[in-house]
C-alpha positions as CSV (number, residue, x, y, z in Angstrom):
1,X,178.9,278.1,189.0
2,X,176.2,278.3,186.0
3,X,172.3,277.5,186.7
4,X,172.3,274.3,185.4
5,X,175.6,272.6,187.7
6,X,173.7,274.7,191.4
7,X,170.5,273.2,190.0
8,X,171.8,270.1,189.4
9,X,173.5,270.3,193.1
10,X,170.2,271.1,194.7
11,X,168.5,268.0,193.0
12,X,171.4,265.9,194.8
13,X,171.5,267.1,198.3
14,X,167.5,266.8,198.6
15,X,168.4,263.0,197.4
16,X,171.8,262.8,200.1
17,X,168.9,264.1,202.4
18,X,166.6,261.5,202.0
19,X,169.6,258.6,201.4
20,X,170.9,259.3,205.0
21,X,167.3,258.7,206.7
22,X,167.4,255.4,205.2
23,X,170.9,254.6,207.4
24,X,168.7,253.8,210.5
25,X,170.2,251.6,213.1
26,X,168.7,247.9,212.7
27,X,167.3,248.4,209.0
28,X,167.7,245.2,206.8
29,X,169.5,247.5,204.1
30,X,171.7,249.7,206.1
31,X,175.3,248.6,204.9
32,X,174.1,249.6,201.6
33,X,172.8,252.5,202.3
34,X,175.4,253.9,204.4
35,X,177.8,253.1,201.2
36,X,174.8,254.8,199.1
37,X,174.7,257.8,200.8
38,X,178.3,258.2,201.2
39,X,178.8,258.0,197.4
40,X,176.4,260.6,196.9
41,X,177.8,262.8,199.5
42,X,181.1,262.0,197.5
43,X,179.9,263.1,194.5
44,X,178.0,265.9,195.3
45,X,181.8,267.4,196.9
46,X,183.7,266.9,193.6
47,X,181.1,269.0,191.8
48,X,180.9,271.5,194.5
49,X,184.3,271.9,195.5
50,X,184.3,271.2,198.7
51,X,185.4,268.6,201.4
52,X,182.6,266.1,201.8
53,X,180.9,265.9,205.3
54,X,180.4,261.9,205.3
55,X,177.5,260.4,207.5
56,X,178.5,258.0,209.9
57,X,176.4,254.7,210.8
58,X,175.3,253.8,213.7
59,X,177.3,251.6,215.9
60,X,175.2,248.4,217.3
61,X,175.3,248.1,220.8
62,X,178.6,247.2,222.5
63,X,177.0,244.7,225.2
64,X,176.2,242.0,222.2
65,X,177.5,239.6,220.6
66,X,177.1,238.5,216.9
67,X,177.0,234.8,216.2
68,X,175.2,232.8,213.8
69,X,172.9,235.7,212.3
70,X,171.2,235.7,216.5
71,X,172.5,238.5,219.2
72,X,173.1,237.3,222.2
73,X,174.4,239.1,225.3
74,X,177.7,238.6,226.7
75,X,178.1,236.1,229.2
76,X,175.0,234.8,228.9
77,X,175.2,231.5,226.8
């Protein structure tokens, strides 16, 4: 690889690093930033030639249920 492409590389995975803090269970954005950070990670392994090490969000707890934009436990309605 020349200077310029590992540079270049470098530049990214300090942004990928950054990207995944912002997929934070709860966060107003963090569909987006899942898909943000998963591009980037994308990206980054077709330049690199490698296999890309995706991050994975966080799963919201399996004791709740999602209706009308309000969680709500199981069973108790």
């Amino acid at each position: 690889m020349n200077k310029q492409l590992q540079d270049n590389l470098s530049i990214l995975e300090s942004l990928i690093e950054t990207q995944k803090q912002s997929v934070v269970e709860g966060g107003p954005g963090v569909s987006y930033m899942h898909g943000m950070a998963n591009g980037m990670i994308m990206a980054h392994s077709v330049f690199a030639h490698n296999t890309p090490d995706f991050v994975m969000r966080p799963r919201r707890a399996h004791n709740l249920s999602i209706r009308h934009k309000t969680a709500q436990r199981k069973g108790k309605r």
